[in-house]
NUVEX-163636 format. One record per residue: x, y, z of N, C-alpha, C in turn. Coordinates in steps of 0.05 Angstrom, whole numbers, plus 5000, padded with zeros to 4 digits. Atoms other than C-alpha are relative to their C-alpha. Example, Ala and Ser with C-alpha at 12.3 -4.5 7.8 and 13.67 -1.06 7.14 Angstrom:
BEGIN
501849765000524649105156501850245000/498449764999527349795143498550225014/
end
This chain:
BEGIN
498349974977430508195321501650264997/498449744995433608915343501049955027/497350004968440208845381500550384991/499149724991442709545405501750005019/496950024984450609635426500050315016/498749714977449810325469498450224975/501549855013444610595416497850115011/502249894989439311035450497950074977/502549955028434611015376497950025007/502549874987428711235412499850245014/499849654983431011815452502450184983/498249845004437912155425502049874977/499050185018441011685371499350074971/501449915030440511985301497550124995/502949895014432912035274497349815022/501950144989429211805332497150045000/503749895006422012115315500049734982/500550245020423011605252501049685010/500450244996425611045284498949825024/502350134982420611035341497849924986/501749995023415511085286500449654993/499850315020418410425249499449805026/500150194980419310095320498249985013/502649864989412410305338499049764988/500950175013410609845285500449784995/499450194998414109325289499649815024/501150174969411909155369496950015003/502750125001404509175348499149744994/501650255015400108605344496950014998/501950135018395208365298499349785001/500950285009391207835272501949924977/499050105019395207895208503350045017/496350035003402408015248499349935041/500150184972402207545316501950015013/498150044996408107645328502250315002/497949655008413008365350503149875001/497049985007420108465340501349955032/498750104970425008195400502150295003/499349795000428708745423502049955031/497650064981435708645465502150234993/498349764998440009235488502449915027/498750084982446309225518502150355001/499549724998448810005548500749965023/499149924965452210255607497950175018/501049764992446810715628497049994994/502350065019439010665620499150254994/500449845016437111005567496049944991/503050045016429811085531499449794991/498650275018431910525483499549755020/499450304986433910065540497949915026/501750064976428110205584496949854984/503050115019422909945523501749684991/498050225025428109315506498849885025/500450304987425508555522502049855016/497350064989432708375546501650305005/498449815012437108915569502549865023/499150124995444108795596502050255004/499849694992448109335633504149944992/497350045013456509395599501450235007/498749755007461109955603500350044972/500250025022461210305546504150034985/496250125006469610145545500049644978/500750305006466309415533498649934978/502550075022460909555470502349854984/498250125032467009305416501149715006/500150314986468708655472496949914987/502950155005460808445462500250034965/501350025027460608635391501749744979/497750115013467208245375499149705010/500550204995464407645415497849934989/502750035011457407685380501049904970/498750045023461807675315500949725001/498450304995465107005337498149815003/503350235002458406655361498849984969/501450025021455706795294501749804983/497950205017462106345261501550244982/498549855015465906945238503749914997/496950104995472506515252501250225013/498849814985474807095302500349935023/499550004967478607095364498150235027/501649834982474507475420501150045027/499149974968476507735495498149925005/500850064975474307435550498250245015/501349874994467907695577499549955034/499850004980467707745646496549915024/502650044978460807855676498349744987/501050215007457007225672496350034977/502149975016450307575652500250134968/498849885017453207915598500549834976/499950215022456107295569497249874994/502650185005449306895576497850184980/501349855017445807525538501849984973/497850065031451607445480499549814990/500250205012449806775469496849934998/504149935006441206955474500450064971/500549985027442807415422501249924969/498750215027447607035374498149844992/502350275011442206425381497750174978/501349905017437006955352499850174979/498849955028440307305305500449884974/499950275013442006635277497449934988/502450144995435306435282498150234985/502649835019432107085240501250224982/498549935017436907185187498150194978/502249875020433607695128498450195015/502349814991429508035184501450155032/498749974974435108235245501150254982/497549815008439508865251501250045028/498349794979445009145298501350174990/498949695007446209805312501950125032/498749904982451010165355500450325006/500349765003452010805387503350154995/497149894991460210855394501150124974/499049805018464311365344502049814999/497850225012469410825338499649904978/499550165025471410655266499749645004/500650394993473109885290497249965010/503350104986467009795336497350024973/501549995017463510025266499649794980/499650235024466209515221499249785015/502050274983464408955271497250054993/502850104989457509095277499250154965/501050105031457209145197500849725000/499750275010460408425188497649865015/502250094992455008275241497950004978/503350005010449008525202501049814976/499650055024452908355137498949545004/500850314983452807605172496349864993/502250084992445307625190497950014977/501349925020442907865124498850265006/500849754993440908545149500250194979/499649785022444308985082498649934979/502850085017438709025031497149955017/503650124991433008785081499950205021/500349804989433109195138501850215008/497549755003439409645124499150044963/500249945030438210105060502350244996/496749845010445810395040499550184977/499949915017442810734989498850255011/500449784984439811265035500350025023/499950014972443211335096498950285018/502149654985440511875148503250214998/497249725001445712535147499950185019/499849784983444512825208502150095018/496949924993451512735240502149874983/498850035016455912755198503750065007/497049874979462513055256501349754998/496950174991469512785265499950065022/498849934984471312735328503050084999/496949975012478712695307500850254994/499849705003477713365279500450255017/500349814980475313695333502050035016/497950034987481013475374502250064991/496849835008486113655330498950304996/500949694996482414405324500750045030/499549884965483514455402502750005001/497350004994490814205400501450234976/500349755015491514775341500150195017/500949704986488115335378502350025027/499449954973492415145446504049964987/498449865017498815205398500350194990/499349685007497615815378499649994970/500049975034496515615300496950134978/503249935015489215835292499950364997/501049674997487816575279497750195005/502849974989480416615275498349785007/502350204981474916165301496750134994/503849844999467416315279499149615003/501750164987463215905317496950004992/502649965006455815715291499349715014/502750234989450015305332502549855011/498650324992456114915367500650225038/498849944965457915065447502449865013/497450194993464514685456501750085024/499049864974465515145526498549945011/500550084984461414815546499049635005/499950215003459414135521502049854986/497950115003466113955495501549745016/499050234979468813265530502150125014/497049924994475813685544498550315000/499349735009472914385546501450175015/498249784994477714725586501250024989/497549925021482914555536498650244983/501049765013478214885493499950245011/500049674983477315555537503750034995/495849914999485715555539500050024972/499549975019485215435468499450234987/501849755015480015985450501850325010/498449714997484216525490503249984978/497550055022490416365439498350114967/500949995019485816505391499550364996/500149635000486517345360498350024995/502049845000479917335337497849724999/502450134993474016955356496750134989/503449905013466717015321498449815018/502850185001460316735345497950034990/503349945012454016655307498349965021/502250244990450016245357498550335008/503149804999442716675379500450065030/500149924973445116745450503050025017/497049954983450716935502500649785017/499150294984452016235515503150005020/498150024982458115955553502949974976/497749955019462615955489500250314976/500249755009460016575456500450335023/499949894976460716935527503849984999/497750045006468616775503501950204980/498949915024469317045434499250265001/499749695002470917715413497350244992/502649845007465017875381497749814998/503050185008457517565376498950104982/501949865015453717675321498149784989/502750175000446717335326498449884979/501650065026443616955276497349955008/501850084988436216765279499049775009/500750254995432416315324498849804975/501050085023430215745282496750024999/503349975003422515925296500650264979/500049694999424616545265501850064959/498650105020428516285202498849804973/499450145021428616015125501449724999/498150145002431615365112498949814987/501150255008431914685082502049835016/499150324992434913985091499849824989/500650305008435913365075501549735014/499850174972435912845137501049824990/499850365014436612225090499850074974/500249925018439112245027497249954979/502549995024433912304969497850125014/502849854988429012625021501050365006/499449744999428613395028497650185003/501549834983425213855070500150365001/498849795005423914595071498650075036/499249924965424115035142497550284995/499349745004420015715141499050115022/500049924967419316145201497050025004/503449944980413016185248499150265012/499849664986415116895276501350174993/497449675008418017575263501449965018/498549914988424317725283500250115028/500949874975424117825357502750344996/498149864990431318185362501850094965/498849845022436418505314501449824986/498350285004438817805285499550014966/500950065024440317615211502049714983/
end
């Protein structure tokens, strides 16, 4: 059983190449496996995720930490829970409690919200269902976002104070995909000196004082390591189009 709190893990959700891959395999059938994985999503918005899910169930995503807190309570976590309002909503909370219950050792939930709380719920969940060790492995988690939002937000209230002095900007656009970016634009003119690396005259390097281009990544060296203990190397496919380094 894969519940999903506002997780798009097929389209935009961490390592979706790899966990369409796993979920690829888990909704096949066989002679030796009769049986695919149940698959219940509950999102404000349809997503990739929620358009391949056996149950899906439509929430604000103000609401993912209500469902997760009531999914917590069905399971016998002795927790108080708010009052869920829409009727389909509740009747999907109590589908997937029953099967959660019902396929302990072989269930996980995953969520997509940046909320600390909403996170620790939907660990006591898995922790609940038997999920850590069987199909959660803590010993290599994926590392591909690794951002504070908190951070970012106090860097804006910084810059629109006046306390920042420079600003080098790499691979990020926050003038334009920033949730608040006008603060940011008010912030970035407070700012005496502004850098950008990024490879183009985007909508936040189109800001800063100076650009200085790094290369595209067809065009570039590199490594990685997506998930710990795994490690990848990068190396370019093309010359240098432009004067970038």
């Amino acid at each position: 059983v894969i519940v999903s709190l506002d997780a798009d893990f097929l389209g935009t959700w961490l390592s979706s190449e790899e966990f369409a891959s796993q979920y690829a395999a888990g909704r096949k059938i066989n002679q030796k496996n009769p049986e695919m994985s149940k698959h219940i999503q509950f999102e404000g918005a349809l997503s990739l995720t929620g358009a391949n899910a056996d149950d899906r169930f439509l929430v604000r995503p103000s609401e993912i930490g209500a469902v997760a807190l009531n999914l917590l309570a069905k399971l016998g976590a002795g927790v108080s829970a708010p009052a869920i309002a829409d009727e389909k909503v509740k009747k999907g909370i109590d589908i997937t409690a029953s099967l959660l219950s019902s396929s302990k050792g072989a269930a996980l939930v995953v969520c997509g919200s940046n909320d600390p709380n909403v996170q620790i719920l939907v660990n006591a969940i898995n922790e609940i269902v038997g999920a850590n060790g069987t199909t959660i492995n803590w010993a290599s988690p994926v590392l591909t976002r690794q951002g504070i939002d908190s951070e970012m937000d106090q860097l804006v209230k910084d810059m629109n104070a006046g306390s920042i002095g420079t600003l080098l900007v790499y691979e990020a656009n926050p003038a334009y995909n920033y949730h608040n970016a006008e603060a940011f634009k008010t912030g970035l003119q407070k700012v005496k000196l502004a850098v950008s690396f990024n490879d183009r005259a985007d909508e936040t390097s189109s800001l800063c004082n100076y650009i200085i281009p790094h290369p595209h990544f067809l065009e570039s060296w590199g490594d990685a390591e997506g998930r710990t203990g795994y490690f990848s190397l990068q190396q370019p496919t093309i010359e240098h189009i432009f004067a970038t380094r």
